[in-house]
N, C-alpha and C positions, 0 to 999 in steps of 0.2 A: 608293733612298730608305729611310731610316729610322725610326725612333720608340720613345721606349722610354715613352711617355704619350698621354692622350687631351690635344688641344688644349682650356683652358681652355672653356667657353661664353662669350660676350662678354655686358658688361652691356646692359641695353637702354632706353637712355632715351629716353620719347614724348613729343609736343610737338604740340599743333596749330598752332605759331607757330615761326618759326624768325627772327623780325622782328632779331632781335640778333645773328645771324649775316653775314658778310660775304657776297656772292657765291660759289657754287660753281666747284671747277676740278677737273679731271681728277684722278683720285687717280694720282700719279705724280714720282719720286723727285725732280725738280726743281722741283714745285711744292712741296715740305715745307721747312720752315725751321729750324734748329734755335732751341729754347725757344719755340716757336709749339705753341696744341693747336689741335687741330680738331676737327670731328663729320666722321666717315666715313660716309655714307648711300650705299648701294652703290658704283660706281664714281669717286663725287662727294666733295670735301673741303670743305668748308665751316670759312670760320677762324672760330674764338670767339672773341668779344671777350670784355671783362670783365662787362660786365652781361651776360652768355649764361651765361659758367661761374655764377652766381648762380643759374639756373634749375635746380630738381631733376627736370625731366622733357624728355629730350632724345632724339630715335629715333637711335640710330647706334652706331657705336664710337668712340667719344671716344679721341684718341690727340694725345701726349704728345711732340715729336721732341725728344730727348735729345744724339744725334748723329747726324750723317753724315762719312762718311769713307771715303777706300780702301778702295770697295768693299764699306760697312759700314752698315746704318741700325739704329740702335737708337730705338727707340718704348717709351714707358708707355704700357701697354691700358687704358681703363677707369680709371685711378687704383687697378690691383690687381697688374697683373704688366709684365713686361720682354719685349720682343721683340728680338731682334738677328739682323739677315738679310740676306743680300747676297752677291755672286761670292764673296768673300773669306771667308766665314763656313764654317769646317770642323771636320770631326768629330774632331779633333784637341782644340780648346777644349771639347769636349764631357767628352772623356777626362781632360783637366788639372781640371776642376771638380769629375769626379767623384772622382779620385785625391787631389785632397785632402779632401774631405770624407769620403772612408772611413780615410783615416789622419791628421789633423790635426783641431784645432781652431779653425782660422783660420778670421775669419768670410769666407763668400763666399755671391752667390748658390744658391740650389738649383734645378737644372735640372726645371725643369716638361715640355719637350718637348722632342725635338729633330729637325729633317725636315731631312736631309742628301742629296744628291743630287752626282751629279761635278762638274757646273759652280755651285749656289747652296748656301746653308743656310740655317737659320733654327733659333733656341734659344729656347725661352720661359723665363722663371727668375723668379724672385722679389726683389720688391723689397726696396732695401737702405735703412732707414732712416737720416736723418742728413744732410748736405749735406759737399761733396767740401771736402779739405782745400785745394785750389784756391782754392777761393771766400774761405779764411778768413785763408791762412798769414801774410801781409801785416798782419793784425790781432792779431795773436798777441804775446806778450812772450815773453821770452826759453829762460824757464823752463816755459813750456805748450810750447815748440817742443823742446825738448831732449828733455822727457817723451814728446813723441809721438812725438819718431824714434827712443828707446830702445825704445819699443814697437812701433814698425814693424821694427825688427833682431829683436826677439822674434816676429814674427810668419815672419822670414822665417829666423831657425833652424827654427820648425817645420817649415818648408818644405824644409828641406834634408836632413829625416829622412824624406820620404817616398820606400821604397824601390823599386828598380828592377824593374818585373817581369820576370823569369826570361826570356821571349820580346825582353827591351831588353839585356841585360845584358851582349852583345856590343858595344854603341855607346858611345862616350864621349860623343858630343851627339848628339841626336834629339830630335825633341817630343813629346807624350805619348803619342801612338797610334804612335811610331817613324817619323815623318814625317821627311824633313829640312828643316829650318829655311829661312825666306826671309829670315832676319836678313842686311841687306847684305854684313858684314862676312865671313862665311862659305857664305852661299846659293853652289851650287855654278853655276860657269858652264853646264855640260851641264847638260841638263834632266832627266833621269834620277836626278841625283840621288847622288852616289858615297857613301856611309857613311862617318862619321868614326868612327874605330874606337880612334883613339889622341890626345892629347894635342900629337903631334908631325904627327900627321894637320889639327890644326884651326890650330894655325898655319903649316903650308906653304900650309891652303887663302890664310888670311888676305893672307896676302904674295903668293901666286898672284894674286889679286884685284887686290889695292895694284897691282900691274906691270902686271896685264892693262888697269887705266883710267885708267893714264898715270903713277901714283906714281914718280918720281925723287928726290926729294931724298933717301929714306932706303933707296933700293935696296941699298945693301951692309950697313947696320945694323940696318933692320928686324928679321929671323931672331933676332938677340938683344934688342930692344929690348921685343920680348912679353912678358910674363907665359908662368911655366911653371904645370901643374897636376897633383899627382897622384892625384886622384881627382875623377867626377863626381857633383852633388849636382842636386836638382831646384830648382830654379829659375823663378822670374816673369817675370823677363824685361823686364817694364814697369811695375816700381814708382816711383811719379809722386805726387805728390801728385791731377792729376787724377784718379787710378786707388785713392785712399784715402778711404773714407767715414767722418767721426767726426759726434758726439751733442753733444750742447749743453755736456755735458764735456770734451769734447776725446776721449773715449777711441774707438778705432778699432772700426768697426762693417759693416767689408766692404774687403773688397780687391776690383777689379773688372778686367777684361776680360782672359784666360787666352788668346787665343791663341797668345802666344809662348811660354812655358809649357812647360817639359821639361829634358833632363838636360842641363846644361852645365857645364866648369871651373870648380871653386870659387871662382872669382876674378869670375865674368864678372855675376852680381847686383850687386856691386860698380860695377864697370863702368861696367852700363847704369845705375846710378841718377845717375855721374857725365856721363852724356854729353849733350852741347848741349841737346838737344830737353826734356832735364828741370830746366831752369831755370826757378826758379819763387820772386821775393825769393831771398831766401838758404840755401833749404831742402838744398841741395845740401852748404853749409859746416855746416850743423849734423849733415846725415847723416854727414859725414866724421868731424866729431867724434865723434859716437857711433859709429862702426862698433866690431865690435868686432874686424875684422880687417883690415887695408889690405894693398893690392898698388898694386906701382909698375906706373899702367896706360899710362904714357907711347907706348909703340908702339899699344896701340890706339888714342891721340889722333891720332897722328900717322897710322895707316891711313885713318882717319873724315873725317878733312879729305879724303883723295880719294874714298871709297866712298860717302857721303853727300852 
């Protein structure tokens, strides 16, 4: 286990009366709902209703569920900082956070904590003001949409000048601590893990994959139908609209959640902004439009359909 900080102190709100609080339940990862807060009073969750958040004097840790997912629970503490902790939570996203904020100016969280261990994690970070582009893109006219994916392509050239450290720089893809990747498309079937070292390395995994979970229809084209690369850049991985934070102007005020995060083909941020999962209104044909570099990704569409 690790730590490169002291954990926050938690606020502490006192209350002789908890009369506006719902019934207590177990504090436990099925009882939390996302956009639900609660008061955490030792082992016990208590939900807050609306006339309870109104009271300024509450015993507990007040906390914020944000998300849950694979293996993921991100929490607001207090209305001051971010928790994000679970099986899936590794010291790899630790690494991507910090490597941009010492060579970029991209806004992102600032890692407050971090208690890493072989089977859990957990990162405390700082909160990002602004509400997700999610929430908004749908309300948007044409011309706030264009502006902010021009400025999301300028957020992630930055991204792509962040250099390889010296210890990576044998790997054509790796995540940021030199991890390999659990991205379907390429996660290695041995568990061990084999290094992709070459560009001709990551598309044999690919199509290895395609064949290994049933893929036919493009067994003999596949091999050409990929995208080639010859050079690796660092990369998000999971730029989404849920994953972008803007201000009552529209302009971007955080990118969020690094775990995929590391060195991949120039091609493949591209990619990922285009594939299924990042459907969101039309935000997908306006990224296209502004890219400022396109690749024909048609064989990774056609992998996707089997690997995902």
């Amino acid at each position: 286990m690790a730590s490169n900080a002291s954990i926050p102190a938690l606020i502490v709100f006192k209350s002789e009366s908890t009369h506006n609080l719902e019934d207590g339940v177990p504090f436990a990862y099925e009882n939390l709902h996302v956009g639900e807060t609660y008061l955490k009073m030792d082992k016990t969750l208590f939900k807050i209703t609306l006339d309870a958040k109104k009271e300024p004097l509450l015993e507990g840790d007040v906390i914020t569920v944000l998300s849950k997912q694979g293996g993921r629970l991100v929490l607001e503490r207090d209305y001051s900082y971010v928790s994000k902790g679970g099986t899936a939570v590794r010291r790899f996203e630790v690494e991507a956070m910090k490597l941009v904020a010492k060579h970029t100016s991209v806004p992102l969280p600032e890692v407050i904590y971090s208690l890493i261990s072989d089977r859990s994690g957990e990162i405390g970070m700082t909160t990002i003001p602004g509400t997700t582009l999610e929430s908004l893109w749908d309300k948007l006219n044409s011309e706030t949409k264009k502006s902010i994916c021009h400025a999301t392509w300028d957020q992630i050239a930055k991204l792509r000048e962040v250099p390889q450290p010296p210890a990576l720089k044998q790997f054509f893809q790796c995540l940021a601590d030199g991890s390999p990747t659990l991205d379907p498309l390429i996660e290695d079937l041995d568990r061990c893990g084999t290094p992709l070292y070459t560009d001709e390395d990551i598309k044999a995994r690919i199509y290895h994959r395609y064949l290994h979970f049933g893929g036919l229809r493009y067994r003999n084209e596949l091999p050409d139908m990929l995208p080639r690369s010859s050079h690796t850049v660092f990369t998000h991985a999971d730029i989404a609209p849920r994953n972008i934070m803007v201000d009552d102007h529209y302009r971007i005020t955080g990118i969020l959640d690094w775990e995929y995060a590391g060195w991949y083909p120039d091609y493949w941020e591209y990619a990922q902004i285009m594939r299924p999962a990042c459907q969101t209104g039309d935000w997908q044909k306006w990224m296209d439009l502004t890219a400022p570099c396109k690749w024909d990704i048609s064989g990774i569409a056609a992998a996707r359909r089997i690997l995902f």
